[in-house]
Structure formats: structure tokens, C-alpha cells
C-alpha positions in Angstrom: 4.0 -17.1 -14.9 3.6 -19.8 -12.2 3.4 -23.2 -13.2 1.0 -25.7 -12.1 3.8 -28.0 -9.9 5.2 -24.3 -8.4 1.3 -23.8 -7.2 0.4 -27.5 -5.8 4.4 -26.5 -3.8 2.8 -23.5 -2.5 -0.8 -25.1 -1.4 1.2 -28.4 0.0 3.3 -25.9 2.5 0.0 -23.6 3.5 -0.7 -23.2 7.2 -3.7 -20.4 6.8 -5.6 -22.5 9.0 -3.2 -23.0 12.0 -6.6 -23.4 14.5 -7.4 -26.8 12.9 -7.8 -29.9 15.3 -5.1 -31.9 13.7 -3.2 -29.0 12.2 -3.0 -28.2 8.5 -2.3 -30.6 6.1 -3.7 -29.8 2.3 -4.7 -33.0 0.7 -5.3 -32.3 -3.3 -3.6 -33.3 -7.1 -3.8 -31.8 -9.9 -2.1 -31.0 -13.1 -2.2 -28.4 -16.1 -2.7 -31.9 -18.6 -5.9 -33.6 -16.5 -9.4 -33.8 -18.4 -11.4 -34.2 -15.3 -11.8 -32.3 -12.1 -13.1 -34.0 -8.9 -14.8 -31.1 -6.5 -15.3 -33.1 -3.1 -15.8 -31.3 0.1 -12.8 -31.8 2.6 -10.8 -34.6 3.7 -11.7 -36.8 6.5 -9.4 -38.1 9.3 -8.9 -41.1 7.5 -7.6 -39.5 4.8 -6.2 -36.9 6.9 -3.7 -39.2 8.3 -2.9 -41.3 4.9 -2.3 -38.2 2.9 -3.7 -39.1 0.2 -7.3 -37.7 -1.5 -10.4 -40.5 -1.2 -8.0 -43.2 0.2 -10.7 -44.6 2.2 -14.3 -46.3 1.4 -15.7 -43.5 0.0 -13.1 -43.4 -2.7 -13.8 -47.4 -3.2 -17.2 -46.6 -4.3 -16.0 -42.9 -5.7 -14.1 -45.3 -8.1 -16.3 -47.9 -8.7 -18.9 -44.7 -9.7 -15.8 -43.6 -12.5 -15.6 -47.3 -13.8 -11.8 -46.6 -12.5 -8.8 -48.5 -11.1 -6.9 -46.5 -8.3 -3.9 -46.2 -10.8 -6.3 -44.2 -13.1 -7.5 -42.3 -10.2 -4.1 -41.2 -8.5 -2.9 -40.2 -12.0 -2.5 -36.2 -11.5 -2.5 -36.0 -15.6 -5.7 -37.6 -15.6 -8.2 -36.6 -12.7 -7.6 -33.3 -10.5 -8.8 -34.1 -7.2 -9.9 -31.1 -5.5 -11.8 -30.6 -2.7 -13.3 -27.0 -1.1 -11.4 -27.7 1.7 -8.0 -29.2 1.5 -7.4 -29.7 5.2 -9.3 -31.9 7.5 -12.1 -29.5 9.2 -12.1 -31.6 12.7 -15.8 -33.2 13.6 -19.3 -31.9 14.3 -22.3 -33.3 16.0 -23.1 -35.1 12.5 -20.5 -35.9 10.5 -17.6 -33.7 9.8 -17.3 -29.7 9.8 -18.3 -27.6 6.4 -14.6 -27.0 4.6 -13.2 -24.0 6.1 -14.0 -21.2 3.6 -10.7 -19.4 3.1 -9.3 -22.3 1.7 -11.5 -21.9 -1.7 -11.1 -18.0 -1.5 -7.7 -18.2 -1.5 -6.7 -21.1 -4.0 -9.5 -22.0 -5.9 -9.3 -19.4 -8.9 -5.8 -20.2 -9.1 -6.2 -23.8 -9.4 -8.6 -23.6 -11.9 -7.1 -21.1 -14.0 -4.0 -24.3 -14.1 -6.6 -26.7 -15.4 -7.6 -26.0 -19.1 -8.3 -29.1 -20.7 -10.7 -29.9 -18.0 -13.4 -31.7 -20.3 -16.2 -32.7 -16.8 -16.5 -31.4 -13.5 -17.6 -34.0 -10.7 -19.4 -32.1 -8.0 -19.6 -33.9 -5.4 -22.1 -32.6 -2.4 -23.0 -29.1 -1.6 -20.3 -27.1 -0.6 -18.9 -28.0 -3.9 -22.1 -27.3 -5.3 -22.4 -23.9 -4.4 -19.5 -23.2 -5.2 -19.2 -24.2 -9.3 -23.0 -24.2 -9.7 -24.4 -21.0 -8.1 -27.8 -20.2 -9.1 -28.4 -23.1 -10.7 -29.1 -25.8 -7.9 -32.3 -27.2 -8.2 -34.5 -27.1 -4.4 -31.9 -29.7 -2.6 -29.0 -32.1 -3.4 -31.4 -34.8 -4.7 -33.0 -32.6 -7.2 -30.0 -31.4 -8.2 -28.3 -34.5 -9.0 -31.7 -35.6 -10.7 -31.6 -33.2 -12.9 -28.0 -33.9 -14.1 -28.5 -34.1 -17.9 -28.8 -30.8 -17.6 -25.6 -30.3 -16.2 -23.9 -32.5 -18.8 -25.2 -30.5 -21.5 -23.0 -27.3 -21.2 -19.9 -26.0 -22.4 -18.3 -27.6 -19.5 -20.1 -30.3 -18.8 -20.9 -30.6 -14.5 -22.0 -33.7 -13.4 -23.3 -33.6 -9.6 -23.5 -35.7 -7.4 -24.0 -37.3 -3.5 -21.3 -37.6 -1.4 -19.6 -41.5 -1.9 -19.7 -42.3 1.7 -21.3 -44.6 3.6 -23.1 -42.5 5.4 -25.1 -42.0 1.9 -26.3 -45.7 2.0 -29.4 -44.7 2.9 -29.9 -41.9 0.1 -29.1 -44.5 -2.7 -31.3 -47.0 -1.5 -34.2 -44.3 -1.7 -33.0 -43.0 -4.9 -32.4 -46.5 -7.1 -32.5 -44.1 -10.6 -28.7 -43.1 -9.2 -27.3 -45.9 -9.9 -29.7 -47.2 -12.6 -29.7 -44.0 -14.9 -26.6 -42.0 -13.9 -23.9 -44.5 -12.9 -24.0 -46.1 -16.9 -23.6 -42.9 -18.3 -21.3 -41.5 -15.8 -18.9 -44.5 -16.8 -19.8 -44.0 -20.3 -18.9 -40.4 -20.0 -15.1 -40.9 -17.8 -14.1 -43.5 -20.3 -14.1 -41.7 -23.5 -12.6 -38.8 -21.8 -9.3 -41.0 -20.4 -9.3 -43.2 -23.7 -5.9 -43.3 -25.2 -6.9 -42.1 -28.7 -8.1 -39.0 -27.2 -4.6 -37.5 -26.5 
């Protein structure tokens, strides 16, 4: 049976998607022992050429969402970040392109069959979306992630969410119950998972 480090090996050295504008380069963590999975979309550029997943703004305020420090965050045994797309799609008329989608249909099962203690899903946008809540989206994003108690409330409890980037300051200034409601019990939520006594 493979293990979870054998796997991440095999992702790391993928070149599937040879057409990409800056060439493959699968960004992710993960391991077997983490308690929460972080579903982005794709890299960006920026974190395309750092090499390391939400090393930029978006992963500042992706953080300060979590009530995390970076240590917390870049700790494989903690949080599993990954995205629908590990390699930097290349740029389209408004923002990046959608995560190419061979990359989930090839690794995604497999990933997730390495990560059974996972104890809450972030799902963050909607490519991520689709892909770990299908059929059970509300009308669009916002509704969605307004209607996230009743994602917390299953088995496996999903929390959804907007995209961290700037690009989203808009969004949150129309939505103030994001930050208000969510954020507080979001923190709430990540901090008894990763407490200490919880091993």
C-alpha cells in the first residue's frame, strides 16, 4: 500500500500538464495525521514561483480567517493544503484560468483516501465547490457560503467559503455577516480541532 509521503513524491514529479505557461510545478501538503483539509482552486504566479501553497496576500488573510500563525499553517500534520489544481493554470481576461481538470481526476481520490482524520473541509470558491459539494450548492457562491451552518452540521463538517484574495474586497464589504457571523466561529471551530489535548 502506498504511503502518504510515496504519493505527495509522485504528484511533486507530475508533468501531465506539459502545455502550461510556466510549465508544471504541483504546489500542495498534506499528510495521513492532518485534521483539516484546505480545497483552494489553483496556485497563482506568485505562488507559482515561491513554491509554496497561499504564500502570498491571500494566504495573509486565509490565515488571519483560521486564527493561525504560518508555522500552524505550513505544518503538513496539521492542515492539508490542497487545491483542484496543483499547477499554475497561466492568466485569463479576468483573473486566472479555471484549474486544469485532470489534475483532480487524476489525484484527488487518492489524496483523499491518505487523509482520514480529516475532522473540516475548507472549500474555498467554486471549482472546489463543485467538486466536494455537488448537488448541494445553494443558487451562487454567496448563498452558498451563507448557508454554511449547514455545511458544518454533517458528518464531515464543510465549511465554504470566498476566495481570500483581494480581488474579493469588494464581496466582503457587501457581505459584512462574513466576517461578523462566520469568521468567530470559523476560528472557534480550527482551534479546537489543532488544540494540543486533542491528540
Amino acid at each position: 500500500m502506498q504511503s502518504d509521503q510515496q504519493l505527495l513524491k509522485e504528484i511533486r514529479a507530475c508533468t501531465i500538464c506539459q502545455d502550461l505557461p510556466l510549465g508544471p510545478n504541483p504546489i500542495l501538503q498534506f499528510s495521513s495525521k492532518a485534521k483539516i483539509l484546505v480545497a483552494g482552486q489553483a496556485p497563482g504566479q506568485i505562488t507559482h514561483h515561491k513554491g509554496k501553497p497561499f504564500d502570498d496576500a491571500s494566504g495573509d488573510r486565509l490565515r488571519d480567517w483560521l486564527g493561525i500563525d504560518r508555522d500552524t499553517f505550513y505544518d503538513p500534520e496539521k492542515l492539508a493544503v490542497v487545491p483542484m489544481g496543483f499547477c499554475y493554470p497561466g492568466k485569463g481576461k479576468s483573473g486566472d484560468l479555471a484549474p486544469k481538470a485532470i489534475c483532480a481526476e487524476t489525484w484527488r481520490k487518492k489524496i483523499l483516501r491518505e487523509l482520514p482524520d480529516i475532522e473540516l473541509t475548507l472549500v474555498i470558491g467554486k471549482y472546489a465547490m463543485d467538486w466536494h459539494l455537488p448537488n448541494r450548492q445553494e443558487r451562487n457562491l454567496t448563498e452558498t457560503v451563507k448557508n454554511w451552518r449547514h455545511y458544518i452540521e454533517q458528518d464531515t463538517p464543510v465549511m465554504p467559503l470566498p476566495h481570500p484574495s483581494p480581488r474579493n474586497n469588494i464581496w466582503l464589504k457587501k457581505n459584512p455577516w462574513f466576517e461578523e457571523q462566520l469568521i468567530p466561529e470559523l476560528k472557534n471551530l480550527v482551534t479546537a480541532l489543532l488544540a494540543p489535548d486533542k491528540e
